[in-house]
C-alpha positions in Angstrom: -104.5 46.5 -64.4 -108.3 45.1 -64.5 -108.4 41.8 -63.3 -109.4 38.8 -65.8 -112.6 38.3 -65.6 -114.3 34.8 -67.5 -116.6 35.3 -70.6 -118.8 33.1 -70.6 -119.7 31.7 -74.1 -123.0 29.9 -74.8 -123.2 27.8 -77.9 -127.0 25.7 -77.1 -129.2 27.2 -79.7 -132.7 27.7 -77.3 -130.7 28.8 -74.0 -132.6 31.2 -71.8 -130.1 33.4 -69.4 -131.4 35.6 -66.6 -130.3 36.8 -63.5 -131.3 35.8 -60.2 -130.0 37.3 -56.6 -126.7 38.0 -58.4 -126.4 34.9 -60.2 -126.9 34.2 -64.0 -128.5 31.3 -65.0 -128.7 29.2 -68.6 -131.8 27.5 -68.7 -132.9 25.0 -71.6 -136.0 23.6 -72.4 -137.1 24.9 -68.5 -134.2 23.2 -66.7 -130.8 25.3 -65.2 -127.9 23.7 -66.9 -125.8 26.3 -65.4 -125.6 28.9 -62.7 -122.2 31.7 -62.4 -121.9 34.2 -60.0 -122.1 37.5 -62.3 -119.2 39.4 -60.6 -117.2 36.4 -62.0 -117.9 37.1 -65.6 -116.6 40.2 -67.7 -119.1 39.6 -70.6 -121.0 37.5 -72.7 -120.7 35.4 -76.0 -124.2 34.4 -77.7 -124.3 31.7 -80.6 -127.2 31.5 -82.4 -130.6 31.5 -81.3 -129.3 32.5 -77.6 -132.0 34.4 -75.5 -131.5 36.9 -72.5 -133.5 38.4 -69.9 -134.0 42.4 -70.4 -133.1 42.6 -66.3 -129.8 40.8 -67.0 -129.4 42.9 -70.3 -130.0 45.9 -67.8 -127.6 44.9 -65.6 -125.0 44.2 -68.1 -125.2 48.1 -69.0 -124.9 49.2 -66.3 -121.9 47.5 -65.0 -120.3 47.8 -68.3 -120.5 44.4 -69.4 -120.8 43.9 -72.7 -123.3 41.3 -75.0 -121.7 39.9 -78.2 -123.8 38.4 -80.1 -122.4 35.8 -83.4 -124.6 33.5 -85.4 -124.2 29.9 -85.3 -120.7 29.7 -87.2 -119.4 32.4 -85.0 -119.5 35.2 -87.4 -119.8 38.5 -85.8 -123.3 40.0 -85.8 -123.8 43.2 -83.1 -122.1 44.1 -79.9 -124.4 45.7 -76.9 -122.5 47.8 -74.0 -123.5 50.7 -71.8 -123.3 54.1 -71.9 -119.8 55.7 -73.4 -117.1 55.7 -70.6 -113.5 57.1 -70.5 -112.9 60.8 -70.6 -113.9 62.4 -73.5 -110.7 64.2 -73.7 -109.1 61.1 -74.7 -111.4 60.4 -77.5 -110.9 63.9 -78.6 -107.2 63.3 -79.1 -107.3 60.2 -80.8 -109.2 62.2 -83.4 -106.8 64.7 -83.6 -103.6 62.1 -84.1 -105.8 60.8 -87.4 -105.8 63.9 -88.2 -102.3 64.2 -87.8 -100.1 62.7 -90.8 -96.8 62.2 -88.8 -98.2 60.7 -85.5 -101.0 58.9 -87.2 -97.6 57.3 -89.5 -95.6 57.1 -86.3 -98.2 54.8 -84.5 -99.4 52.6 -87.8 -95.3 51.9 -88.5 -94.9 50.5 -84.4 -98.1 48.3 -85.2 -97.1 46.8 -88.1 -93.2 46.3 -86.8 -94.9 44.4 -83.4 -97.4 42.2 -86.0 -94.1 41.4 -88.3 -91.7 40.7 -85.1 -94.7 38.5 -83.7 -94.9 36.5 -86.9 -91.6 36.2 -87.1 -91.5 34.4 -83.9 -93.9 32.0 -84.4 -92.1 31.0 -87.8 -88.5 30.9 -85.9 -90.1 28.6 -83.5 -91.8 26.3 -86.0 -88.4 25.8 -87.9 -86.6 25.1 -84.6 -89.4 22.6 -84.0 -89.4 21.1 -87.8 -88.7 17.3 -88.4 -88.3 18.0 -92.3 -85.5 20.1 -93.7 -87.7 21.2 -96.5 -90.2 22.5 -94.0 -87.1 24.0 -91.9 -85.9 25.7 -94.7 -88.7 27.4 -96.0 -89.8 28.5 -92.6 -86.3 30.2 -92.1 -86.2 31.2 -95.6 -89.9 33.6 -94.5 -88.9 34.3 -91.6 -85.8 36.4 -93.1 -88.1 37.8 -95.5 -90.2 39.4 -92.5 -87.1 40.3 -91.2 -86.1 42.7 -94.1 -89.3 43.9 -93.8 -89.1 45.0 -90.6 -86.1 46.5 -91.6 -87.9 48.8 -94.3 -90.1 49.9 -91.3 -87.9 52.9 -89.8 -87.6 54.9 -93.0 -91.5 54.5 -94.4 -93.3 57.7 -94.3 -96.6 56.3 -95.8 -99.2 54.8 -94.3 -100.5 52.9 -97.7 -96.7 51.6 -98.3 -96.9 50.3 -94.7 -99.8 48.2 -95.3 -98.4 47.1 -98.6 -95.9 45.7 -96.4 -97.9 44.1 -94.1 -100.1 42.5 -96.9 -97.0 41.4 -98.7 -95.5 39.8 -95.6 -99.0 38.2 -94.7 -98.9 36.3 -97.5 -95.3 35.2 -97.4 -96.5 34.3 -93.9 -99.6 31.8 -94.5 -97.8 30.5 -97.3 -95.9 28.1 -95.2 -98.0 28.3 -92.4 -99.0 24.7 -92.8 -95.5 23.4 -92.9 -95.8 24.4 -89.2 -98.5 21.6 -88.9 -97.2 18.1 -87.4 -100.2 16.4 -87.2 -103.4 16.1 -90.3 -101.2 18.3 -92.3 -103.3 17.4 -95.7 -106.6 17.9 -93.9 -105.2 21.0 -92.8 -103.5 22.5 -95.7 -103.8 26.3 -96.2 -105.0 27.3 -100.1 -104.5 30.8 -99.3 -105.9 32.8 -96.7 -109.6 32.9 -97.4 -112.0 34.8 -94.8 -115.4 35.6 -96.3 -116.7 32.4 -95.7 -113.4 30.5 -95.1 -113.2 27.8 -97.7 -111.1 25.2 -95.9 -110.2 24.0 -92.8 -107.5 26.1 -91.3 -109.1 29.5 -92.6 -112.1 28.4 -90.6 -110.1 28.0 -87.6 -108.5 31.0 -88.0 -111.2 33.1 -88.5 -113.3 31.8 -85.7 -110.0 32.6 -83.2 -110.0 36.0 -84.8 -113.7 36.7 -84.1 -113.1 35.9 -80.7 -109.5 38.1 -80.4 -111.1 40.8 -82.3 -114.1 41.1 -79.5 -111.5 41.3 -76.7 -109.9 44.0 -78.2 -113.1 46.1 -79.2 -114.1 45.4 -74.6 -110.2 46.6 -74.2 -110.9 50.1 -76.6 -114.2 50.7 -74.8 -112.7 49.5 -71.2 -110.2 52.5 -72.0 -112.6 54.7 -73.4 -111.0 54.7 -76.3 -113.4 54.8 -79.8 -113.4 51.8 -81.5 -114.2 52.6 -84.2 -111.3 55.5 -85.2 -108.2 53.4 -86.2 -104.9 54.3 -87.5 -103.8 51.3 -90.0 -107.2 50.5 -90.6 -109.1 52.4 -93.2 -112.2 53.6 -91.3 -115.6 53.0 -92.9 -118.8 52.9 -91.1 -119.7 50.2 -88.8 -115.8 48.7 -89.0 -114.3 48.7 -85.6 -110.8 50.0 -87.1 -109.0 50.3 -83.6 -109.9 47.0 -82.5 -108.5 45.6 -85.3 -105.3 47.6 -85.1 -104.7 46.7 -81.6 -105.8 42.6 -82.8 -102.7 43.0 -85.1 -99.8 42.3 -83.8 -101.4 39.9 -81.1 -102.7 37.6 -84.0 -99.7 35.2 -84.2 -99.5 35.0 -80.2 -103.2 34.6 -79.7 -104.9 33.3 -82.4 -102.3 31.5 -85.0 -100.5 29.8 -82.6 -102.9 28.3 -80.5 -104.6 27.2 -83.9 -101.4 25.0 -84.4 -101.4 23.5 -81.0 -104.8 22.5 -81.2 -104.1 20.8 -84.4 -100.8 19.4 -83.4 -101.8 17.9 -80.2 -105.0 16.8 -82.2 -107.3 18.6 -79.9 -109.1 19.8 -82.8 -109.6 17.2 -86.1 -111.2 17.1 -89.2 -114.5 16.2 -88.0 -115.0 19.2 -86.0 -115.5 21.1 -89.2 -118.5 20.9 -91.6 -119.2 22.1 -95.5 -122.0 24.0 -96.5 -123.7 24.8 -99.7 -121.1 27.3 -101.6 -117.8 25.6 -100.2 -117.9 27.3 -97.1 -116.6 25.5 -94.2 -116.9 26.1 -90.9 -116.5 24.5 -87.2 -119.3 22.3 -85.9 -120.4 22.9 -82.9 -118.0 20.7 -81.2 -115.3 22.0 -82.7 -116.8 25.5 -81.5 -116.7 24.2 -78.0 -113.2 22.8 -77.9 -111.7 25.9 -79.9 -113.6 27.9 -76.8 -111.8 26.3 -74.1 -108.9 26.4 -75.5 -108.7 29.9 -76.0 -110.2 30.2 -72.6 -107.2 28.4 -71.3 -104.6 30.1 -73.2 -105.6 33.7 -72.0 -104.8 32.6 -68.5 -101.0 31.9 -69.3 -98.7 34.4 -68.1 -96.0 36.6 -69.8 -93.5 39.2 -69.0 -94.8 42.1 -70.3 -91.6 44.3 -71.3 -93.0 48.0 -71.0 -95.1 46.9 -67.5 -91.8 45.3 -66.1 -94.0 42.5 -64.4 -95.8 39.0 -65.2 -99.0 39.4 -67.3 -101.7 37.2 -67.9 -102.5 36.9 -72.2 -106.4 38.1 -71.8 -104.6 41.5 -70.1 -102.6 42.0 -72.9 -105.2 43.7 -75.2 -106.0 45.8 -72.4 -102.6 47.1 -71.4 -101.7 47.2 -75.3 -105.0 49.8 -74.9 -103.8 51.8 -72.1 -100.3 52.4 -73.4 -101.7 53.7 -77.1 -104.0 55.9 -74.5 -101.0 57.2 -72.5 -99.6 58.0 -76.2 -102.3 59.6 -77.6 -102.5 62.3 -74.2 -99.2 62.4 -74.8 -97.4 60.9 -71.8 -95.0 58.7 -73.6 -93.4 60.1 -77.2 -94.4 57.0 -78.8 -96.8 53.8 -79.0 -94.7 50.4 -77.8 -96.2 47.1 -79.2 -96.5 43.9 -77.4 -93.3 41.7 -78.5 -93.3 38.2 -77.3 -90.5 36.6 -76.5 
């Protein structure tokens, strides 16, 4: 298992980095405002109007660190990385599986099961944690809902009724999500899940969390050699990385969703940190950016027992061992693709 390295995020529009003797600096306006050794960073996150030295950009491809850059609301613009690694023998049999009907079914129905059993959990928990028996009952009442649907899982021999399902059960999902919500509930409520731009506050939460899930997931494809762009429940269309967002799937509730309800229920995160732009779109300021950073920073380092790996696992690993065992799949060490269940 890699080890879990820091990303290191920079959000001050007009940052310069470079590298010197090993170490990366951030300079603005001609003074170092910070300075990290580079074998203690995995990769980089640029906001905005973020510039970087061609040496450190070198560097970076060389070592296989990638370069994400996002504009200013943290919407995804390009990704830079080195040359291709992995064995090309694995990429050549994860085209063959899509071209496979049965094993390309087989893999999409164990994603969508670990996305549904995931969300599930995160529902069971925020009934057991509910004040108000309205909230408790509806949260129970959805949560047996993706439980039937879980159920139609074993027998589905089609991919597009398998993402039928999971859109269905999406929606009963964020439909309560906000009775989940303690704290700000009404500055916080959820009128449907709305992504491009987000039009309140919650889908702007969401959505920056996702941004940031979804690039760890592309760095644990490539890490693998794995192509990121060939996916299984994903429909593949140019430029889309389709695996990443498989393997982002069924680590959305545990990542993303339920860290969004801790910040807001432990007010780390409030309504101020968000700001409205021409249109109705709404996204985080660039305080809220910061605090939703470290956050997420924070909650990668918490450890779990991973249940295929039989040992304790920090959360920023699991994208990469979720990786590793669709790789072992797809050379066809194991008979089948286990999803990450949390417990």
């Amino acid at each position: 298992m890699k080890q879990l390295l820091n990303t290191l995020f920079v959000m001050t529009e007009g940052s310069y980095l470079h590298l010197e003797s090993e170490t990366v600096k951030v300079k603005l306006d001609g003074e170092t405002r910070l300075q990290v050794p580079l074998h203690h960073l995995g990769g980089f996150v640029l906001f905005g109007n973020v510039m970087t030295s061609p040496f450190l950009l070198h560097k970076c491809a060389e070592d296989g660190r990638s370069v994400v850059l996002l504009d200013r609301n943290g919407r995804y613009r390009c990704r830079m990385v080195g040359k291709v690694g992995g064995n090309v023998l694995l990429r050549h049999q994860q085209h063959l599986t899509i071209a496979d009907t049965g094993r390309q079914v087989a893999i999409v129905r164990n994603l969508v099961a670990g996305k549904l059993q995931n969300a599930r959990q995160v529902l069971l928990r925020g009934q057991r944690e509910a004040k108000d028996e309205t909230d408790s009952s509806a949260l129970r009442t959805a949560a047996d809902l993706l439980g039937r649907s879980i159920e139609r899982l074993p027998s589905a021999t089609e991919i597009e009724f398998m993402r039928g399902l999971e859109g269905e059960s999406a929606r009963v999902y964020f439909d309560c999500f906000d009775r989940m919500m303690s704290q700000n509930r009404e500055a916080f409520r959820m009128n449907g899940r709305s992504r491009r731009p987000p039009r309140d506050r919650i889908n702007a939460l969401l959505s920056f969390l996702y941004v940031l899930l979804l690039n760890d997931c592309i760095s644990a494809a490539e890490g693998i050699g794995l192509d990121p762009q060939m996916g299984f429940l994903h429909v593949m269309r140019p430029g889309r990385p389709s695996l990443g967002l498989d393997l982002m799937e069924e680590l959305r509730p545990i990542l993303a969703d339920r860290l969004a309800l801790t910040l807001i229920n432990l007010r780390q995160i409030a309504p101020d940190d968000f700001e409205e732009r021409p249109g109705g779109a709404v996204y985080l300021n660039e305080k809220g950016r910061k605090a939703v950073v470290a956050a997420y920073q924070k909650r990668k380092q918490d450890e779990v027992q991973h249940p295929v790996l039989e040992q304790s696992v920090p959360l920023g690993l699991i994208p990469h061992a979720q990786a590793r065992l669709l790789a072992r799949h797809l050379r066809g060490d194991t008979e089948t693709y286990t999803p990450f269940l949390y417990r």
